[in-house]
BAGUTI-686516 format. One record per residue (C-alpha): residue number from 1; residue in one letter; z, x, y. Coordinates in nm, 4 decimals. Layout:
<martors>
martor resi->NUM, resn->A, up->Z, east->X, north->Y .
...
</martors>
This chain:
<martors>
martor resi->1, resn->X, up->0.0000, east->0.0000, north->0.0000 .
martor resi->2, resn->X, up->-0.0992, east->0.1351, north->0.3698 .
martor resi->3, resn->X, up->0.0004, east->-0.0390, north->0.6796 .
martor resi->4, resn->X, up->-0.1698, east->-0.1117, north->0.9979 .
martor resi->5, resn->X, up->-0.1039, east->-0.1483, north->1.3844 .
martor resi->6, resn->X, up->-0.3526, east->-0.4019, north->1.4734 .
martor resi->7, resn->X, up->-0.4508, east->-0.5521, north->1.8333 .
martor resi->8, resn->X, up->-0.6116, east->-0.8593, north->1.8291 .
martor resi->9, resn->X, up->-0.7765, east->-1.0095, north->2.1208 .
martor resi->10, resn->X, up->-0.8678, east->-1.3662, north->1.9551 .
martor resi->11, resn->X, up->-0.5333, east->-1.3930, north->1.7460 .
martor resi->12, resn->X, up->-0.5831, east->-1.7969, north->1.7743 .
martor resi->13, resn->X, up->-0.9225, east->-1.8206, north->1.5997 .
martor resi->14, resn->X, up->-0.8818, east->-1.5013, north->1.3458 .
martor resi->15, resn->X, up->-0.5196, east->-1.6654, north->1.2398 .
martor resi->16, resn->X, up->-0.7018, east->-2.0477, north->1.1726 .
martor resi->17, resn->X, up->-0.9955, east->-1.8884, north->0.9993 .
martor resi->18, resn->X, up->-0.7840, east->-1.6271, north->0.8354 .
martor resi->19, resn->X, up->-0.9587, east->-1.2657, north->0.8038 .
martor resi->20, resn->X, up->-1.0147, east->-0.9724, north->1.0658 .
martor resi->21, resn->X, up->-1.3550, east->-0.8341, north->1.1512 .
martor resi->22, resn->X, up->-1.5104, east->-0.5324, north->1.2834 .
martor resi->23, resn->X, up->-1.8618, east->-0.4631, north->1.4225 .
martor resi->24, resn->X, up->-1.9121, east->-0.1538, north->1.1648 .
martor resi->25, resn->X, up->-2.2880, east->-0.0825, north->1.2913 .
martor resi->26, resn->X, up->-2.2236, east->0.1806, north->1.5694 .
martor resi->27, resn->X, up->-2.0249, east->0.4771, north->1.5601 .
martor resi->28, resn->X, up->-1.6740, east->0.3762, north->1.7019 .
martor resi->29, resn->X, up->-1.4782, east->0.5011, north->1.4704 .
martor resi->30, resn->X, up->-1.1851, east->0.2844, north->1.5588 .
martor resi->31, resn->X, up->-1.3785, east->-0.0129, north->1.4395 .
martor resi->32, resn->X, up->-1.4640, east->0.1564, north->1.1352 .
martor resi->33, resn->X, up->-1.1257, east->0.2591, north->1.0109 .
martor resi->34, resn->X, up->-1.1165, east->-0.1279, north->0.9025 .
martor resi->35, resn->X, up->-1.3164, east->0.0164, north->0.5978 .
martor resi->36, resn->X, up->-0.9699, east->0.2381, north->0.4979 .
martor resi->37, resn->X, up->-0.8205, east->-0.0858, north->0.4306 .
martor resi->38, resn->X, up->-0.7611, east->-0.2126, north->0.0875 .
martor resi->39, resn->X, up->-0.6523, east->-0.5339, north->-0.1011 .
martor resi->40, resn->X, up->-0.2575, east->-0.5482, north->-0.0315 .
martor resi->41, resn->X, up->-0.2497, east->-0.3287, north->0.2817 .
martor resi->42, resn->X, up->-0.0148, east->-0.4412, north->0.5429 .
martor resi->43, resn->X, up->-0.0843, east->-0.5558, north->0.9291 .
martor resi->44, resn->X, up->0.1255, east->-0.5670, north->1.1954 .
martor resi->45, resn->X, up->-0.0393, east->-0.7932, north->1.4772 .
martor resi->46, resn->X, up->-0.0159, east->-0.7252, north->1.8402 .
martor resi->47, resn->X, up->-0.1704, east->-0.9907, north->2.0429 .
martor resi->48, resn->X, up->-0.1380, east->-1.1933, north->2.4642 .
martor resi->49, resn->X, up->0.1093, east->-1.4425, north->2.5191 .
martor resi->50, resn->X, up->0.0550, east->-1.4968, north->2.9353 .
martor resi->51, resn->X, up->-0.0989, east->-1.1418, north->2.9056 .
martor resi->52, resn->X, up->0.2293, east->-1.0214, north->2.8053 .
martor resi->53, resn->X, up->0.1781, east->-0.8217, north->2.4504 .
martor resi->54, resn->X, up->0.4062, east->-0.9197, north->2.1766 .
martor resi->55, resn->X, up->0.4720, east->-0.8780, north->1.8135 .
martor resi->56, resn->X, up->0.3527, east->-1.1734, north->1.6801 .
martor resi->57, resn->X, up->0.2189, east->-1.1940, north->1.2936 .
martor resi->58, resn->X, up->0.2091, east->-1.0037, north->0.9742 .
martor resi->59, resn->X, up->-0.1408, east->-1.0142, north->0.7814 .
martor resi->60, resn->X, up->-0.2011, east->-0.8789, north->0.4247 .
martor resi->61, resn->X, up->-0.5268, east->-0.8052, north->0.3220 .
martor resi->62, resn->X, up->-0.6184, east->-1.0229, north->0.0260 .
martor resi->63, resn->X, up->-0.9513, east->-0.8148, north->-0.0496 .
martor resi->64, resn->X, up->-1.0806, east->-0.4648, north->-0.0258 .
martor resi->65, resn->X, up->-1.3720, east->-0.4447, north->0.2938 .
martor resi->66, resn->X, up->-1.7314, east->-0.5936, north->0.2349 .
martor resi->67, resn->X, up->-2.0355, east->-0.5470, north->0.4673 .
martor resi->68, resn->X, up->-2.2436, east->-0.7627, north->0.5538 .
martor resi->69, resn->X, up->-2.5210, east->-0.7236, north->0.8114 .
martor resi->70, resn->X, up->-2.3123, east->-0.4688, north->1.0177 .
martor resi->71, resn->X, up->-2.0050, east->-0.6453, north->0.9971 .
martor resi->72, resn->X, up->-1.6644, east->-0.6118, north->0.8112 .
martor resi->73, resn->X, up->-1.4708, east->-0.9258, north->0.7037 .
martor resi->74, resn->X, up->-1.1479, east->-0.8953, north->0.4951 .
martor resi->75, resn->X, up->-0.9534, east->-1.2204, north->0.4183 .
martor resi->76, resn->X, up->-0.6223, east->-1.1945, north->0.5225 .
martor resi->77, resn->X, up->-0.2725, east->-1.3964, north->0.4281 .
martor resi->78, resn->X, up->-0.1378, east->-1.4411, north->0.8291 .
martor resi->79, resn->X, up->0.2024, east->-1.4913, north->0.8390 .
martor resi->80, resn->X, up->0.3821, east->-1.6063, north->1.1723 .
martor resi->81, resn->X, up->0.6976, east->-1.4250, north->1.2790 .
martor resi->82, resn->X, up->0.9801, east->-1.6297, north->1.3480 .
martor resi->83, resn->X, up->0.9475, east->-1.5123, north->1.7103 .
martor resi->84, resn->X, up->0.7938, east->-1.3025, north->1.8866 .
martor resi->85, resn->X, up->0.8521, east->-0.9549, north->1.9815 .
martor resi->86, resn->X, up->0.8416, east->-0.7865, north->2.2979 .
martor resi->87, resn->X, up->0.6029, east->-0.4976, north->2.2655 .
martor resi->88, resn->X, up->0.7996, east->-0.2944, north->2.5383 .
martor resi->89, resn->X, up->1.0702, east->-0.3268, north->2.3049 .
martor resi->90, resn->X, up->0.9370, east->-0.2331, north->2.0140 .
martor resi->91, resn->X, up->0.7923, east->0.0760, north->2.1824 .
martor resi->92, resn->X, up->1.1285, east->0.1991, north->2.2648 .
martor resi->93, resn->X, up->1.2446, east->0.1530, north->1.9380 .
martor resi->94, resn->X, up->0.9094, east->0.3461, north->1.7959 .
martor resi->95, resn->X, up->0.8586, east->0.6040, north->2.0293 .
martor resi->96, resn->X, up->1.0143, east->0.8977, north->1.8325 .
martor resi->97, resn->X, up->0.7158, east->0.7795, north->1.5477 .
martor resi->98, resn->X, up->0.4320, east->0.7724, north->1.7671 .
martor resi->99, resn->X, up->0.2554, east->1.1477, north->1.7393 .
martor resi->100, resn->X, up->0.1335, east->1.3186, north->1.9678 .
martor resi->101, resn->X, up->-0.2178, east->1.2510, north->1.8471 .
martor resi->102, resn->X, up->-0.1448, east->0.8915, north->1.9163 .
martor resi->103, resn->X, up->-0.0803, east->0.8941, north->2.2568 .
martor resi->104, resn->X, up->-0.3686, east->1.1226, north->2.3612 .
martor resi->105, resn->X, up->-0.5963, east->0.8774, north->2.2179 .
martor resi->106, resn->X, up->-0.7526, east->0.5665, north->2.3362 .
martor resi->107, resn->X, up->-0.7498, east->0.4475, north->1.9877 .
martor resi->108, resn->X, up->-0.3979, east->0.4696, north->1.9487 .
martor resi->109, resn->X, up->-0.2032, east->0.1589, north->1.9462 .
martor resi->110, resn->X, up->-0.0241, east->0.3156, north->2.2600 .
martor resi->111, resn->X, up->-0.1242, east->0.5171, north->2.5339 .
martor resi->112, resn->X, up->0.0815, east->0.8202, north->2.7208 .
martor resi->113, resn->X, up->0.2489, east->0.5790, north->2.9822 .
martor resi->114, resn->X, up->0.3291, east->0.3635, north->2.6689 .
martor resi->115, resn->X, up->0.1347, east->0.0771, north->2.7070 .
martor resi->116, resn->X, up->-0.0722, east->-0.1149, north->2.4916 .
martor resi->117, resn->X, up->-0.4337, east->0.0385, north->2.3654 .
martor resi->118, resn->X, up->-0.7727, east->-0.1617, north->2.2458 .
martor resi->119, resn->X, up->-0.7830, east->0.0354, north->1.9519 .
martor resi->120, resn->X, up->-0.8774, east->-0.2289, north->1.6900 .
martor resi->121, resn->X, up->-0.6762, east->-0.0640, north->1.3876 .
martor resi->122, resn->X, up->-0.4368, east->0.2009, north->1.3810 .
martor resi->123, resn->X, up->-0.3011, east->0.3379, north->1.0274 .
martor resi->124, resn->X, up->0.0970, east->0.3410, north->1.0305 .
martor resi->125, resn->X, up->0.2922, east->0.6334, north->0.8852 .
martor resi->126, resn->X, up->0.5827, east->0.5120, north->0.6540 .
martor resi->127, resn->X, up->0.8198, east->0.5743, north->0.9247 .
martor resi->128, resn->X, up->0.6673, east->0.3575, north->1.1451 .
martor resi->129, resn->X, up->0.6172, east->0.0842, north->0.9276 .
martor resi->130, resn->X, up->0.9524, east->0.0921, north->0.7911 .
martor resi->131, resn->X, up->1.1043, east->0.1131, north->1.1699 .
martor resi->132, resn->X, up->0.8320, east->-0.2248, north->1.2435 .
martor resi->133, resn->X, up->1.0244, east->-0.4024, north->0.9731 .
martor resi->134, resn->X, up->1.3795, east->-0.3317, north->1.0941 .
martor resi->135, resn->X, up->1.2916, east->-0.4598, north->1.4367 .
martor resi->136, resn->X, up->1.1770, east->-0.7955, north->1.3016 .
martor resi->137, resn->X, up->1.4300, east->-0.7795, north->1.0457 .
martor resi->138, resn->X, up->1.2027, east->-0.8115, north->0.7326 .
martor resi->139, resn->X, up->1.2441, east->-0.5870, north->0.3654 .
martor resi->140, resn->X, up->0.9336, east->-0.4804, north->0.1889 .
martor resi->141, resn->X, up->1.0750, east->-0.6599, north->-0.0988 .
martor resi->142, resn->X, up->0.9277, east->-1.0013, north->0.0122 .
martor resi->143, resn->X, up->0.5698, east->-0.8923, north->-0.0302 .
martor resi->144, resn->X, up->0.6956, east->-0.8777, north->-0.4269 .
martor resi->145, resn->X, up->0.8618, east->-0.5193, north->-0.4106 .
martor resi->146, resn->X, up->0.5337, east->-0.2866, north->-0.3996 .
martor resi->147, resn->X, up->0.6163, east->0.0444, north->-0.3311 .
martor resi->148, resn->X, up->0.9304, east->0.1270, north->-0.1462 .
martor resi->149, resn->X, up->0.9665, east->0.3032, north->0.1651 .
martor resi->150, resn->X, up->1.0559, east->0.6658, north->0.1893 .
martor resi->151, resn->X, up->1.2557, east->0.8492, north->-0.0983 .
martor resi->152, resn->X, up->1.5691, east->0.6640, north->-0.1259 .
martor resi->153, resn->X, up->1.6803, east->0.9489, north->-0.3792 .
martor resi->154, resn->X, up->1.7178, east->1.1654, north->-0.0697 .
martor resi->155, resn->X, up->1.8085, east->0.9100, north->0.2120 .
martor resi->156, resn->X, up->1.9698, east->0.6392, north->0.0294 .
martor resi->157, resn->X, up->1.9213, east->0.2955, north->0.2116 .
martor resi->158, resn->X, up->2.2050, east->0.1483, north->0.5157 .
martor resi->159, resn->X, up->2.3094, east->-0.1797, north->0.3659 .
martor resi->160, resn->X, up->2.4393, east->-0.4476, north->0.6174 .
martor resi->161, resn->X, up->2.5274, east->-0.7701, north->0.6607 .
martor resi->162, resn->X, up->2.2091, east->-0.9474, north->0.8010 .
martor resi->163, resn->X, up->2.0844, east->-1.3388, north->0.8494 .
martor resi->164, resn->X, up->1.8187, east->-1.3862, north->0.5665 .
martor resi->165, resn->X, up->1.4347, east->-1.4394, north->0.7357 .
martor resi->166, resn->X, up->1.1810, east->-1.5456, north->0.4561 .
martor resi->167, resn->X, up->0.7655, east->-1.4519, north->0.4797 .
martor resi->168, resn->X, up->0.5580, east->-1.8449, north->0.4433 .
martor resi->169, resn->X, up->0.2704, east->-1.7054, north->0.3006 .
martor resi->170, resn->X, up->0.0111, east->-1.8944, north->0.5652 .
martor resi->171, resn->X, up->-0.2694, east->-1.9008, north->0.3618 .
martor resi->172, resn->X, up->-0.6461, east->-2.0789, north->0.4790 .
martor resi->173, resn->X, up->-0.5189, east->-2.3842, north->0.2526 .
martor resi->174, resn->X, up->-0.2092, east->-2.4642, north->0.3828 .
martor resi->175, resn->X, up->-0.3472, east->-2.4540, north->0.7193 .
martor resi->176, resn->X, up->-0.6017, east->-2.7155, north->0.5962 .
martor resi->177, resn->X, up->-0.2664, east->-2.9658, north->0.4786 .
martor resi->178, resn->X, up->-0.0830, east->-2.8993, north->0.7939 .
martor resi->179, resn->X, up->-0.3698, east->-2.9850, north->1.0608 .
martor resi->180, resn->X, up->-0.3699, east->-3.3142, north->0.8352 .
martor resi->181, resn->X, up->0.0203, east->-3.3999, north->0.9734 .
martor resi->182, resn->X, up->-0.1027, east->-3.2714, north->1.2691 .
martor resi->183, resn->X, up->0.2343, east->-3.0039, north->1.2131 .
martor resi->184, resn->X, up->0.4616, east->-3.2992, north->1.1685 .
martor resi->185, resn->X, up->0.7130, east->-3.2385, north->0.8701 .
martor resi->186, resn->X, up->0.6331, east->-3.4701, north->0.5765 .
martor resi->187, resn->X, up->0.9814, east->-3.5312, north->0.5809 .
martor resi->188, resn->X, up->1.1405, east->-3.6173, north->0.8859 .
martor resi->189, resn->X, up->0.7841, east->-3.6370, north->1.1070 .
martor resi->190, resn->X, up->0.9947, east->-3.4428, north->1.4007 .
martor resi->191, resn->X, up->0.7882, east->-3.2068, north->1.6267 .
martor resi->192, resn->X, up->0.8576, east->-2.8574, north->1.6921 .
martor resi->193, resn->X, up->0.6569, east->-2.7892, north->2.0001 .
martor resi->194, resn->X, up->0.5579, east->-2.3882, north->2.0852 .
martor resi->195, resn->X, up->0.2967, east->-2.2574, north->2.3204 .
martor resi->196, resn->X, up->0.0496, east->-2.3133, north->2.0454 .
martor resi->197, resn->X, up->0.1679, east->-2.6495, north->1.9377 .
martor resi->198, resn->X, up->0.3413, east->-2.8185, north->1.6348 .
martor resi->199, resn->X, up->0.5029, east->-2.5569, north->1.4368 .
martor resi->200, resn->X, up->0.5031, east->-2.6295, north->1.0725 .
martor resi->201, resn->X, up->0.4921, east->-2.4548, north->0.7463 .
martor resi->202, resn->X, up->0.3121, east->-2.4969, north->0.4430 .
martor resi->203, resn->X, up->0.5737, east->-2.4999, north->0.1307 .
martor resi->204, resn->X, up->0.4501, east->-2.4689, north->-0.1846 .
martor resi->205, resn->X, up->0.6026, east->-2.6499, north->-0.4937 .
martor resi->206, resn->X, up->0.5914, east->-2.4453, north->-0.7316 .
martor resi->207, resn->X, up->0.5908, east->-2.1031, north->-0.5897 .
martor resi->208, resn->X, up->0.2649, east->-1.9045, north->-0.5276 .
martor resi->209, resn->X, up->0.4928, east->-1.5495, north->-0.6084 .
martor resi->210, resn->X, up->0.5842, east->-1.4456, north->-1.0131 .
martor resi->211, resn->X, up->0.7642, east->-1.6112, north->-1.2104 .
martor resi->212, resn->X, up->0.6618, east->-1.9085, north->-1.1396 .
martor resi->213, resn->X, up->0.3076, east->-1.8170, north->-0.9927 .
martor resi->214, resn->X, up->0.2052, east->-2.1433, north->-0.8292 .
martor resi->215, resn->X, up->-0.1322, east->-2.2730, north->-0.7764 .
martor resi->216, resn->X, up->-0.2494, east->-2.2032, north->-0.4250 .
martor resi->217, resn->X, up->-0.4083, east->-2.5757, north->-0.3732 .
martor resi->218, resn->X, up->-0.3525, east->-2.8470, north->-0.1451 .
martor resi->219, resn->X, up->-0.1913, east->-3.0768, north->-0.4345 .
martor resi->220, resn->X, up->0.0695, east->-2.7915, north->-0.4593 .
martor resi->221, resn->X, up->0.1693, east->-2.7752, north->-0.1151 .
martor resi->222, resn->X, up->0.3708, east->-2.9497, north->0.1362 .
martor resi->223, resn->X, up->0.3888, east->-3.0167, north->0.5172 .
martor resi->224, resn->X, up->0.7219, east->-2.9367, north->0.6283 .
martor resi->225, resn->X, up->0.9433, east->-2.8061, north->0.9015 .
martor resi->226, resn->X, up->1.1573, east->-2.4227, north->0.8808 .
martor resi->227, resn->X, up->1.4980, east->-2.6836, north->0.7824 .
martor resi->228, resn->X, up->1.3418, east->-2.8900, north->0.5388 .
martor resi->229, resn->X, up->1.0858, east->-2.6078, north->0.4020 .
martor resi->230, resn->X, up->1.4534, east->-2.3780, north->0.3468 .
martor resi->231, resn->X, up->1.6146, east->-2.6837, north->0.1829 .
martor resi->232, resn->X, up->1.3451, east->-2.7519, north->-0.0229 .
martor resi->233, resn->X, up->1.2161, east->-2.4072, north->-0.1774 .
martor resi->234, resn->X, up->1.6669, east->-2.4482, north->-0.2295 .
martor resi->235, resn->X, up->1.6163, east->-2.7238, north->-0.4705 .
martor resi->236, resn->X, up->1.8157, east->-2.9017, north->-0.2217 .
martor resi->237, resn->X, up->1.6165, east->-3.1930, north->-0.2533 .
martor resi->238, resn->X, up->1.3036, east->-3.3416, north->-0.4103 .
martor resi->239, resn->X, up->1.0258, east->-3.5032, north->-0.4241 .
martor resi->240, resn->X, up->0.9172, east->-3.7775, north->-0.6986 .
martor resi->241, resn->X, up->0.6102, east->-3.8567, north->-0.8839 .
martor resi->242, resn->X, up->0.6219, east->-4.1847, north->-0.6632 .
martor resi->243, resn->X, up->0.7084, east->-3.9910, north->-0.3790 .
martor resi->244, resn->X, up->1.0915, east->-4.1239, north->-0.3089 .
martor resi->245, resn->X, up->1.2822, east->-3.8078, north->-0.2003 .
martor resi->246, resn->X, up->1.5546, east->-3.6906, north->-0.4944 .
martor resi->247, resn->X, up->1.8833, east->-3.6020, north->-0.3258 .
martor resi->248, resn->X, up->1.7457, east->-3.7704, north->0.0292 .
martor resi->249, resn->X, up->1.7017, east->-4.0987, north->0.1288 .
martor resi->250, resn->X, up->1.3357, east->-4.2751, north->0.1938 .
martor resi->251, resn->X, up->1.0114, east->-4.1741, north->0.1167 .
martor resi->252, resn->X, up->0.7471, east->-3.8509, north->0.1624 .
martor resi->253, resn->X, up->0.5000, east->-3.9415, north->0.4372 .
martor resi->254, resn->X, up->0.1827, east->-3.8349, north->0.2439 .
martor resi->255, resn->X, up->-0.1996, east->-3.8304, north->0.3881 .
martor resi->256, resn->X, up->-0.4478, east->-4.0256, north->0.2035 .
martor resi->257, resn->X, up->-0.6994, east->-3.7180, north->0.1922 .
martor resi->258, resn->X, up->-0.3368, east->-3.5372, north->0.0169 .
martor resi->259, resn->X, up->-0.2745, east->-3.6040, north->-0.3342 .
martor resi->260, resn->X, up->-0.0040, east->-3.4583, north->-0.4736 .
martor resi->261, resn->X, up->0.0045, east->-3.2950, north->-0.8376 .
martor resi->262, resn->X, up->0.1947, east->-3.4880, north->-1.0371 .
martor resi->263, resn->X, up->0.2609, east->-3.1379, north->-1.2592 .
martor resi->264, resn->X, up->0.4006, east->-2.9370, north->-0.9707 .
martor resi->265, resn->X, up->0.6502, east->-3.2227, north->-0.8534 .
martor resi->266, resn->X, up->0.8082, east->-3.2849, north->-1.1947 .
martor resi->267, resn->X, up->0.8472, east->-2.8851, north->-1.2153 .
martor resi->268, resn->X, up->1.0227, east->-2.9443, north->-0.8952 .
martor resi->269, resn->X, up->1.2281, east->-3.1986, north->-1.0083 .
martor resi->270, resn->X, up->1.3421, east->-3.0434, north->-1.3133 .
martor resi->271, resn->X, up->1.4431, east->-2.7108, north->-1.0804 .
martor resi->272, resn->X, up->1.6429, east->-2.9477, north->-0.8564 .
martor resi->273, resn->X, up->1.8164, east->-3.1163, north->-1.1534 .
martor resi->274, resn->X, up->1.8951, east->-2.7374, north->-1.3087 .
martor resi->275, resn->X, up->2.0122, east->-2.6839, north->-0.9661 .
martor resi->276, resn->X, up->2.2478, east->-2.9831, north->-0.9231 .
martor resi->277, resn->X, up->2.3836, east->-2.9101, north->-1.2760 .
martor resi->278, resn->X, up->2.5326, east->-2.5581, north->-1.1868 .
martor resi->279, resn->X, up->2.6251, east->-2.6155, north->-0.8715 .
martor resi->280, resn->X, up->2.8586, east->-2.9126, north->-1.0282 .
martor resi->281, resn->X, up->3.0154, east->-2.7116, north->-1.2614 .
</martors>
């Protein structure tokens, strides 16, 4: 796995349509270095809120680079931070990672008065990646424990007490089932307004990582909000074949254009009765 600094001028569009492209035709090698990436590599997205900077997604590649007609697509998983981070910030945290090489360059992600480049990609030493995640307070671990960071054998890992933060893997499909609430939660239809409108998340019922390796379809996935999306992927509640909530009152507020399957909700089910059981002992 590699990692990536990458500053992206149409975050809006690339994030609904989910990949990154380069014009690889010319000779700007900054473009081209989105040819070094490979399936699994990790981004870290820079992109304008009010032409302020910030911190605002993680993308993994989900294929290695393909050409077609001069151009380089990769399809990417885009997963929204919980907030987003203040690039000046994050620069002061980084700056005794950035090279010199980086800050002489006008492909860097920086420049020499620190601010932000228009390099399109920027490869990430360890050090830098692993100082990226502390900021936004995220482990490796949740992209299914590939390769750790550093040598542990020699500097063993700082353990401390720390609020859990989870990656929703925002794939093209659940995109599709949220614009079909129109990023109102299938359970309690409340809005969660941000600069680029209803927040929502696409859960999945049976989970898309191993063991359970869940189908990555829209009968597998749910609209909901960050509460009920936690609560849920808890076995907190359910959802029945019929769609009356298990452990909630009233119903699931379900599009006619989304059926459910009928497979993954009993698997629920049966997780939040295994669930109930031990937690009644």
């Amino acid at each position: 796995m590699s990692f990536f600094w990458i500053n992206q001028s149409k975050f809006k569009k690339a994030y609904e349509d989910g990949f990154i492209r380069a014009d690889v035709s010319g000779t700007d090698h900054a473009r081209r270095r989105i040819l070094d990436v490979r399936k699994g590599d990790v981004f870290f997205s820079f992109s304008r809120v009010d032409n302020k900077p910030y911190l605002r997604a993680l993308l993994v590649a989900r294929e290695d680079p393909r050409i077609v007609s001069g151009s380089c697509k990769i399809n990417c998983d885009y997963t929204l931070l919980d907030q987003a981070y203040d690039f000046d910030i994050i620069i002061a945290r980084l700056d005794k990672f950035i090279g010199v090489e980086s800050v002489n360059s006008k492909y860097s992600p920086i420049n020499k008065n620190k601010k932000r480049c228009q390099g399109y990609i920027y490869p990430l030493e360890k050090e830098s990646a692993q100082c990226l995640f502390e900021i936004i307070g995220l482990s490796l671990d949740l992209f299914g424990g590939i390769e750790t960071l550093g040598d542990n054998k020699k500097h063993p890992t700082e353990r401390r007490e720390t609020a859990i933060n989870r990656i929703v893997r925002d794939t093209k499909i659940a995109r599709d089932v949220k614009r079909l609430y129109g990023g109102l939660c299938q359970v309690c239809q409340e809005p969660l307004v941000t600069p680029d409108g209803n927040y929502s998340e696409g859960a999945h019922i049976i989970p898309l990582g191993a063991p359970h390796n869940g189908p990555d379809s829209m009968d597998n996935i749910l609209c909901l909000c960050p509460n009920h999306h936690v609560l849920f992927d808890k076995y907190a509640f359910s959802v029945s074949e019929d769609g009356d909530f298990v452990g909630l009152k009233g119903k699931i507020k379900n599009h006619k254009k989304h059926k459910l399957s009928n497979d993954s909700l009993r698997w629920h089910t049966s997780m939040y009765e295994k669930e109930l059981q031990r937690t009644s002992k």
